[in-house]
PyMOL CGO cylinders between C-alpha atoms (Angstrom):
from pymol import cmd
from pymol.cgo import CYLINDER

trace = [
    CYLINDER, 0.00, 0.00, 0.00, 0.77, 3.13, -0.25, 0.3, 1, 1, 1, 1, 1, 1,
    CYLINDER, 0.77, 3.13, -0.25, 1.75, 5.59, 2.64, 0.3, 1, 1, 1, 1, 1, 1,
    CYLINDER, 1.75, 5.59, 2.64, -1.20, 7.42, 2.02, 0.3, 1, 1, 1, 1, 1, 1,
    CYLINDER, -1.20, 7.42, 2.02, -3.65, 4.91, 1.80, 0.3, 1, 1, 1, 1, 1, 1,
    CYLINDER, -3.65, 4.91, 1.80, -6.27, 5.79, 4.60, 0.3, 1, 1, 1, 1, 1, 1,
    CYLINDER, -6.27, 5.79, 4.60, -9.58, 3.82, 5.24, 0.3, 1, 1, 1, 1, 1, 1,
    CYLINDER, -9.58, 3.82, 5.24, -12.24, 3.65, 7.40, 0.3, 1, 1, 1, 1, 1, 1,
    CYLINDER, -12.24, 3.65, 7.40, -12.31, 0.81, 9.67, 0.3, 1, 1, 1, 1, 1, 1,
    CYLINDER, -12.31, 0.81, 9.67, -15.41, -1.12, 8.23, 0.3, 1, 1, 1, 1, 1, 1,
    CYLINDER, -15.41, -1.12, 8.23, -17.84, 0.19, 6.09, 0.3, 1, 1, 1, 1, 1, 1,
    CYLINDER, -17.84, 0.19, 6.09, -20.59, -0.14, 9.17, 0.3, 1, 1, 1, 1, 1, 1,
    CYLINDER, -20.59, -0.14, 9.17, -22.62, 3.30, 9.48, 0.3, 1, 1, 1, 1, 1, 1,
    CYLINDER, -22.62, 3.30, 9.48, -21.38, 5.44, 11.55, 0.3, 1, 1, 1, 1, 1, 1,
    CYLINDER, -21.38, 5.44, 11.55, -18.07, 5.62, 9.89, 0.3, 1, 1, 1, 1, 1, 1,
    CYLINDER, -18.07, 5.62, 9.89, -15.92, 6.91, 12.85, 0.3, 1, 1, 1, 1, 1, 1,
    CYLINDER, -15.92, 6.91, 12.85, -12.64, 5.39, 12.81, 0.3, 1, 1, 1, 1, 1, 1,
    CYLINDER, -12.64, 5.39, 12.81, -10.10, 6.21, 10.21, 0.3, 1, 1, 1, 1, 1, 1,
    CYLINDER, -10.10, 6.21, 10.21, -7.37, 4.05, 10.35, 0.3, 1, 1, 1, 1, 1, 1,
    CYLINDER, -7.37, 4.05, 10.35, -4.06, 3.48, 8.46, 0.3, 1, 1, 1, 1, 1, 1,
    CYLINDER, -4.06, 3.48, 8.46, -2.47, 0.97, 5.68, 0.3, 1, 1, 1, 1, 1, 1,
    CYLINDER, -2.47, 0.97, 5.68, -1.49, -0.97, 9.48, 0.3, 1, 1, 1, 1, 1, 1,
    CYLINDER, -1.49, -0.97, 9.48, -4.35, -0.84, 10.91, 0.3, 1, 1, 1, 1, 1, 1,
    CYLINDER, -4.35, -0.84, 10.91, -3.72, 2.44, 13.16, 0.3, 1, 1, 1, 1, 1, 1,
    CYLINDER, -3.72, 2.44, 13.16, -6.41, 4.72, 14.37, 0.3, 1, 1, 1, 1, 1, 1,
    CYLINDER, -6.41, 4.72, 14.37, -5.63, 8.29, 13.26, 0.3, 1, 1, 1, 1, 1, 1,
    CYLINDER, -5.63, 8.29, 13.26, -6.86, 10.62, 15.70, 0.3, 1, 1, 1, 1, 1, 1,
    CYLINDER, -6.86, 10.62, 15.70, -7.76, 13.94, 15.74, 0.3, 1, 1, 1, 1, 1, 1,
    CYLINDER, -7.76, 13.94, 15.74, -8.24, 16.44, 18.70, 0.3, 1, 1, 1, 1, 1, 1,
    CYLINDER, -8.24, 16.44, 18.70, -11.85, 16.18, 19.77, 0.3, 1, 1, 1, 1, 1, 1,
    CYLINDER, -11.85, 16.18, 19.77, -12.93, 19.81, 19.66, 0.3, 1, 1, 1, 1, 1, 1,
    CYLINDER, -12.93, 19.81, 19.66, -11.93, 19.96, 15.80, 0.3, 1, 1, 1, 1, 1, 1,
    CYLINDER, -11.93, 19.96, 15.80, -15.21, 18.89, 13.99, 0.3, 1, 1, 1, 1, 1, 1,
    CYLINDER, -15.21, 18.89, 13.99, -17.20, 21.80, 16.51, 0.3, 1, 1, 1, 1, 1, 1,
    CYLINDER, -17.20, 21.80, 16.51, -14.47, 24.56, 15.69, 0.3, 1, 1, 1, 1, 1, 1,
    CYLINDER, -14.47, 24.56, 15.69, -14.77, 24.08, 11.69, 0.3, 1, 1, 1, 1, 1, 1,
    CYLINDER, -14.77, 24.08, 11.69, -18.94, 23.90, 12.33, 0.3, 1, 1, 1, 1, 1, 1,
    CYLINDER, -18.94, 23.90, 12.33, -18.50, 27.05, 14.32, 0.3, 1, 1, 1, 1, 1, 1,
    CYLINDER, -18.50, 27.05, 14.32, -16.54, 29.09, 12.13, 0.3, 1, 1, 1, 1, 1, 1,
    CYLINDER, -16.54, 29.09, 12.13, -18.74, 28.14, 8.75, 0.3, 1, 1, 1, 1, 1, 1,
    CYLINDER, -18.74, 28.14, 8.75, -21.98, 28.90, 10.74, 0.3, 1, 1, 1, 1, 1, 1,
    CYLINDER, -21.98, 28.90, 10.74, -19.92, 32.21, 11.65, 0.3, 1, 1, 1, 1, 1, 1,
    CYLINDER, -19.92, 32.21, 11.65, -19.36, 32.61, 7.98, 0.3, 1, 1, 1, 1, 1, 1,
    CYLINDER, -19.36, 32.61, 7.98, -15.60, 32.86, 8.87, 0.3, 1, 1, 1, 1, 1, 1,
    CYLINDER, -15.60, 32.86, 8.87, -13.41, 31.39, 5.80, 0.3, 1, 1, 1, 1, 1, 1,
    CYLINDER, -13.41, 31.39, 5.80, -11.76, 28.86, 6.73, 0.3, 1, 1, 1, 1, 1, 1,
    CYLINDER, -11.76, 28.86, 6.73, -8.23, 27.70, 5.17, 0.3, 1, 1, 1, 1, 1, 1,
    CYLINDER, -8.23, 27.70, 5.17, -5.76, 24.58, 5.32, 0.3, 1, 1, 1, 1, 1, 1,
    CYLINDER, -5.76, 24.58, 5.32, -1.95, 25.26, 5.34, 0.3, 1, 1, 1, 1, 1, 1,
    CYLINDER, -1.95, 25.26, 5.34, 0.34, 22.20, 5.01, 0.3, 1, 1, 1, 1, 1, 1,
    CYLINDER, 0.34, 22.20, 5.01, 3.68, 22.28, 4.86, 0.3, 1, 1, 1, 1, 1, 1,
    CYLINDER, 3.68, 22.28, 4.86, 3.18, 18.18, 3.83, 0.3, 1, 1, 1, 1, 1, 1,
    CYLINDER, 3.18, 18.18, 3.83, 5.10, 16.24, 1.01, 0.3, 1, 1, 1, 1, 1, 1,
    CYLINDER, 5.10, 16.24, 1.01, 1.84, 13.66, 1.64, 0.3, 1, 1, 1, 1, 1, 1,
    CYLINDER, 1.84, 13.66, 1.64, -0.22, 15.62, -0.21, 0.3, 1, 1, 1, 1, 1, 1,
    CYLINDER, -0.22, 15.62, -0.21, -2.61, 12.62, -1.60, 0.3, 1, 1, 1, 1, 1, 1,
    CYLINDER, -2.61, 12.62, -1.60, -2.77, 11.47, 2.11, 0.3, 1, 1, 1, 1, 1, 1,
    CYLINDER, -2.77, 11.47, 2.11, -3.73, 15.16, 3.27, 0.3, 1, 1, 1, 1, 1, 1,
    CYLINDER, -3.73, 15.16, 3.27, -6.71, 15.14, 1.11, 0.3, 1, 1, 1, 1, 1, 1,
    CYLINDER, -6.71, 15.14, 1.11, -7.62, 11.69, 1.65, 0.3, 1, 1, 1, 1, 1, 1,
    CYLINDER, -7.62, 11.69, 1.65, -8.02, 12.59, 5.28, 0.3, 1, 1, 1, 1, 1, 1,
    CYLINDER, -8.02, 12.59, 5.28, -9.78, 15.56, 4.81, 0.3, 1, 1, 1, 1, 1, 1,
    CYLINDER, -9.78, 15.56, 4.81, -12.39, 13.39, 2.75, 0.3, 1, 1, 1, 1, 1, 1,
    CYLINDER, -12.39, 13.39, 2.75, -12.86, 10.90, 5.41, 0.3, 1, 1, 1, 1, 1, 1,
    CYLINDER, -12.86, 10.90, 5.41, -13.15, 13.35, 8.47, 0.3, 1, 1, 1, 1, 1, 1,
    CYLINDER, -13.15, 13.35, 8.47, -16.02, 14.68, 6.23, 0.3, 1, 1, 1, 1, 1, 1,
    CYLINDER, -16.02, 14.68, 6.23, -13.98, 18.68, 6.68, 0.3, 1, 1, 1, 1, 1, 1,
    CYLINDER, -13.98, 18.68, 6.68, -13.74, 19.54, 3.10, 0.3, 1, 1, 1, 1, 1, 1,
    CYLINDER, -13.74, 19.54, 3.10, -16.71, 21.13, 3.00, 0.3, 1, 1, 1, 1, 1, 1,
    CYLINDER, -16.71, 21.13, 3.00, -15.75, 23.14, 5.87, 0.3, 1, 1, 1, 1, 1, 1,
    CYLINDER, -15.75, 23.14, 5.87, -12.32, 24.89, 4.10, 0.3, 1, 1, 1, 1, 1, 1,
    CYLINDER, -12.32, 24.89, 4.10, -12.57, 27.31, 1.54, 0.3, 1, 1, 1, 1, 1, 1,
    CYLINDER, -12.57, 27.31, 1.54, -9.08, 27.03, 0.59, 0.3, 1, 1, 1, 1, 1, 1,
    CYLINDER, -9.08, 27.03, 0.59, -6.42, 24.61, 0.80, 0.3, 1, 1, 1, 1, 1, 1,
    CYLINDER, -6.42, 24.61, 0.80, -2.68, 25.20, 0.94, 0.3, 1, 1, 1, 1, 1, 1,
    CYLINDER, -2.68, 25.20, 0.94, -1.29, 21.47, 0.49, 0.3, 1, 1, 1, 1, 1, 1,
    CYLINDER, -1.29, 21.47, 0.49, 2.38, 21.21, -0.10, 0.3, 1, 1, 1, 1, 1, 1,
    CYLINDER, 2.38, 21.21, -0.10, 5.98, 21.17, 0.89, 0.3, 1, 1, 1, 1, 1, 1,
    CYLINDER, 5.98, 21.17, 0.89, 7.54, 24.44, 1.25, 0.3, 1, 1, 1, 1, 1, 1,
    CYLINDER, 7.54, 24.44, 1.25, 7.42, 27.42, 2.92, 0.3, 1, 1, 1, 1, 1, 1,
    CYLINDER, 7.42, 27.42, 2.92, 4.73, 28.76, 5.24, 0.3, 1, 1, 1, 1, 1, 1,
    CYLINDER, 4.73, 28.76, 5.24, 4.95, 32.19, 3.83, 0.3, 1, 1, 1, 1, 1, 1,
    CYLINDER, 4.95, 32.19, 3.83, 3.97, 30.70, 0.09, 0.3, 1, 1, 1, 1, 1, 1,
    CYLINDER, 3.97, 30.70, 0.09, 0.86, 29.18, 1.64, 0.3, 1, 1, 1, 1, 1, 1,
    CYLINDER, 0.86, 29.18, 1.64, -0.30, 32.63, 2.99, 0.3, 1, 1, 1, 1, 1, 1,
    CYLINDER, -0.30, 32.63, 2.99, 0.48, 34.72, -0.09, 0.3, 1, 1, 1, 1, 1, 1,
    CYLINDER, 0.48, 34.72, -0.09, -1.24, 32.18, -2.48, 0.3, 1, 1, 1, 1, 1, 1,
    CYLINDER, -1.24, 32.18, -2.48, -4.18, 32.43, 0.12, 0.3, 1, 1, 1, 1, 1, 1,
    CYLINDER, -4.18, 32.43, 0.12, -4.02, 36.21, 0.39, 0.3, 1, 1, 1, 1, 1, 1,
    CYLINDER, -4.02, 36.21, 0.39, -4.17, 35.95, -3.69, 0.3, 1, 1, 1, 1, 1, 1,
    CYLINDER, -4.17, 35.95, -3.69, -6.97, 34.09, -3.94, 0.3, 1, 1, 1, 1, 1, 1,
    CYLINDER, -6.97, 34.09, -3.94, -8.67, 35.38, -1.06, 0.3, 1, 1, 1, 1, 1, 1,
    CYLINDER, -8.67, 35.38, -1.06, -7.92, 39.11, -1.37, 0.3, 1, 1, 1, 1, 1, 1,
    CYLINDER, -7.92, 39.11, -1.37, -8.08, 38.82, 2.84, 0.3, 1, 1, 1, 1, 1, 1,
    CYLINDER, -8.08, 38.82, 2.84, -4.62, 40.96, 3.96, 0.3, 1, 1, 1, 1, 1, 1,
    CYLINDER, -4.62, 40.96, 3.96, -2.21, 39.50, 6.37, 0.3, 1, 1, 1, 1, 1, 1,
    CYLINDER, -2.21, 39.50, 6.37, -3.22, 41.62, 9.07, 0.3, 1, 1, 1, 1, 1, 1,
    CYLINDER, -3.22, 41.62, 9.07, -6.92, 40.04, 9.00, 0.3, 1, 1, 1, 1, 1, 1,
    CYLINDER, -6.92, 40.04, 9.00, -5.66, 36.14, 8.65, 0.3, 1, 1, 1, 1, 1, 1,
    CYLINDER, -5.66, 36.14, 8.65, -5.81, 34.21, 12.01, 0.3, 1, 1, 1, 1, 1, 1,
    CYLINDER, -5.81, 34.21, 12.01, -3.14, 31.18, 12.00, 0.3, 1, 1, 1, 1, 1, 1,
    CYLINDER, -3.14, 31.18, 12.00, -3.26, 28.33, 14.34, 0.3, 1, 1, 1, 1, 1, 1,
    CYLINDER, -3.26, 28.33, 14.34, -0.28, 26.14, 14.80, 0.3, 1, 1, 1, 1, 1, 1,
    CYLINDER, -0.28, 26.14, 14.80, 1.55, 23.56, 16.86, 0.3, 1, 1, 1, 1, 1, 1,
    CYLINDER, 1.55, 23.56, 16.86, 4.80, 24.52, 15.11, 0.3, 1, 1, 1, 1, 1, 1,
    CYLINDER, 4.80, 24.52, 15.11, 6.61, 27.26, 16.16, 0.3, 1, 1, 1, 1, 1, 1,
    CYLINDER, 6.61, 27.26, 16.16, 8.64, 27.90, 13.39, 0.3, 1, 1, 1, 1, 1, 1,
    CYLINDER, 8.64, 27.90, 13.39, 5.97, 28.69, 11.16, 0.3, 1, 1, 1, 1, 1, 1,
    CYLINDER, 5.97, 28.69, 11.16, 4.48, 30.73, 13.19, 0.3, 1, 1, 1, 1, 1, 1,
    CYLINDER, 4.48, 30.73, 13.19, 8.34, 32.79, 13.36, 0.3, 1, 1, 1, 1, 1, 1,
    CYLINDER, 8.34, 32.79, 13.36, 7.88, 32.63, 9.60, 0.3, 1, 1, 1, 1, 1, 1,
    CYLINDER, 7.88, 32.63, 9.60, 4.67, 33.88, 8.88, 0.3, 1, 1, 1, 1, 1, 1,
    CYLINDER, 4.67, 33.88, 8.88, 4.03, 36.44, 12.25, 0.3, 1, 1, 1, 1, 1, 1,
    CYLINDER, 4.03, 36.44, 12.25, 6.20, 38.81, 10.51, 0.3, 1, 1, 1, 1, 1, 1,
    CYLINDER, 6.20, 38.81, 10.51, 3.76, 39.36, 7.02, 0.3, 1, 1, 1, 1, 1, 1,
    CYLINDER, 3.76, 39.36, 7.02, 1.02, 40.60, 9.93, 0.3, 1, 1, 1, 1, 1, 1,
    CYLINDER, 1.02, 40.60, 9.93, -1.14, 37.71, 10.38, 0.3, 1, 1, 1, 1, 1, 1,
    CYLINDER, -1.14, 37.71, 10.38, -1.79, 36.69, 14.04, 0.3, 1, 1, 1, 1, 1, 1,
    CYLINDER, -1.79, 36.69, 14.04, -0.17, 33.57, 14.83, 0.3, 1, 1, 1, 1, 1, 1,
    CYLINDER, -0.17, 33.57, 14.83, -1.31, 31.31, 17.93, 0.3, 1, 1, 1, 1, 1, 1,
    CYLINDER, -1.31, 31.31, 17.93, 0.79, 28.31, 18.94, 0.3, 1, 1, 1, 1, 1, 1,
    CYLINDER, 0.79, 28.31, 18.94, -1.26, 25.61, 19.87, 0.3, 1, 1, 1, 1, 1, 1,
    CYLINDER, -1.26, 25.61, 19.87, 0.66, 23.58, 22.57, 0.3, 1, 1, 1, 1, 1, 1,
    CYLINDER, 0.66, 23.58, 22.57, -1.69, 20.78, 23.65, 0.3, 1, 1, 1, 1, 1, 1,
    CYLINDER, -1.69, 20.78, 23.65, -4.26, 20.62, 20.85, 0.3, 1, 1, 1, 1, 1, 1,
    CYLINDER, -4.26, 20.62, 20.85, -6.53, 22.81, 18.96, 0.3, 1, 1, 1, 1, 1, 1,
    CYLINDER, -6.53, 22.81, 18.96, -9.62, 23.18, 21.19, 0.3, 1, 1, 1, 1, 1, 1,
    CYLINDER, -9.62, 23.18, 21.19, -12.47, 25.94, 21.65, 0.3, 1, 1, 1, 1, 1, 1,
    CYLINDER, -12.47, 25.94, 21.65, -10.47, 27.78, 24.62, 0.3, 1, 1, 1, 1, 1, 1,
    CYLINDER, -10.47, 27.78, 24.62, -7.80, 27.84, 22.31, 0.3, 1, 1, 1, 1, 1, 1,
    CYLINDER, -7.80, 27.84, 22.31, -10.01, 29.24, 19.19, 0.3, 1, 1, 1, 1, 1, 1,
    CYLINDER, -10.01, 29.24, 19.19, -11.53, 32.02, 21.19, 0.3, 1, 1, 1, 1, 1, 1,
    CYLINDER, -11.53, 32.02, 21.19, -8.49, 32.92, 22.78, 0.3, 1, 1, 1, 1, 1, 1,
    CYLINDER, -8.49, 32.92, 22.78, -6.83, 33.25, 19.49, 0.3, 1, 1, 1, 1, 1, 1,
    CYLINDER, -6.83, 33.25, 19.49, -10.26, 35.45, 18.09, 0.3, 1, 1, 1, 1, 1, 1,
    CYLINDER, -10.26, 35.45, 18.09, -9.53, 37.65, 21.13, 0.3, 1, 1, 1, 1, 1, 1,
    CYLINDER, -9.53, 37.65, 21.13, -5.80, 38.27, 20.29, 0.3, 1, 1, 1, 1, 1, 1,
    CYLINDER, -5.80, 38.27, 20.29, -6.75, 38.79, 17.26, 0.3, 1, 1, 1, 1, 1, 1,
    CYLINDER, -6.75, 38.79, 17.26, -9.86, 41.23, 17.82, 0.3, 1, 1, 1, 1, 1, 1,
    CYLINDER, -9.86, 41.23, 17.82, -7.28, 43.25, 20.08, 0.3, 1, 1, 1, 1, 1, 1,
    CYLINDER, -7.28, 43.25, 20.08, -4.73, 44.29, 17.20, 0.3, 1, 1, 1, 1, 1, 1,
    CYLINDER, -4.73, 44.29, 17.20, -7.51, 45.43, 14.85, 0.3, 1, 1, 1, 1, 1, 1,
]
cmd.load_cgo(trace, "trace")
């Protein structure tokens, strides 16, 4: 198999576990699926930034979670963080200053604080205390 080959676990309804070409569960952090509902309903655009050379296995995921319909844009691809934001501020026509960016990686948020977008570091998961806490920082600078 390929290393991108994701499936769900049986084809029973619900389909809730996603697992790998061994058999592994992939897990996400629980809040996710509530934050992407939240923002659409708060018609907030929502974008993907990747800095993955798995790019088949990206979308796969996305297509089993059921969260495409939730991005508006998707920035899929090795390289750097700062090409994902200006191909996103081209198609977007949103500036920097306006962009929120969650991240567990610190060095793209080094890389991609300085074109003006907010950066928050998520430490220990993406969860709503995290989101709002990130809207606020962001509210405060504009």
């Amino acid at each position: 198999m390929a290393r991108h080959d994701f499936k769900y676990k049986s084809n029973n309804i619900p389909r809730d576990k996603v697992v790998d070409a061994r058999g592994a569960h992939i897990k996400y952090y629980p809040d996710v699926p509530g934050i992407l509902k939240y923002l659409k309903q708060n018609n907030c655009l929502v974008a993907a930034a990747s800095r993955t050379s798995e790019i088949q296995g990206a979308q796969q995921l996305l297509d089993l979670f059921n969260w495409n319909q939730y991005f508006d844009h998707k920035q899929i691809f090795p390289g750097q963080k700062t090409t994902h934001f200006a191909n996103l501020k081209k198609a977007t026509g949103i500036e920097y200053k306006d962009m929120v960016f969650f991240d567990d990686e610190e060095r793209n948020s080094h890389d991609v604080s300085p074109l003006g977008v907010t950066c928050i570091l998520v430490e220990d998961g993406m969860t709503n205390a995290v989101l709002h806490k990130g809207l606020k920082i962001w509210a405060s600078k504009n």
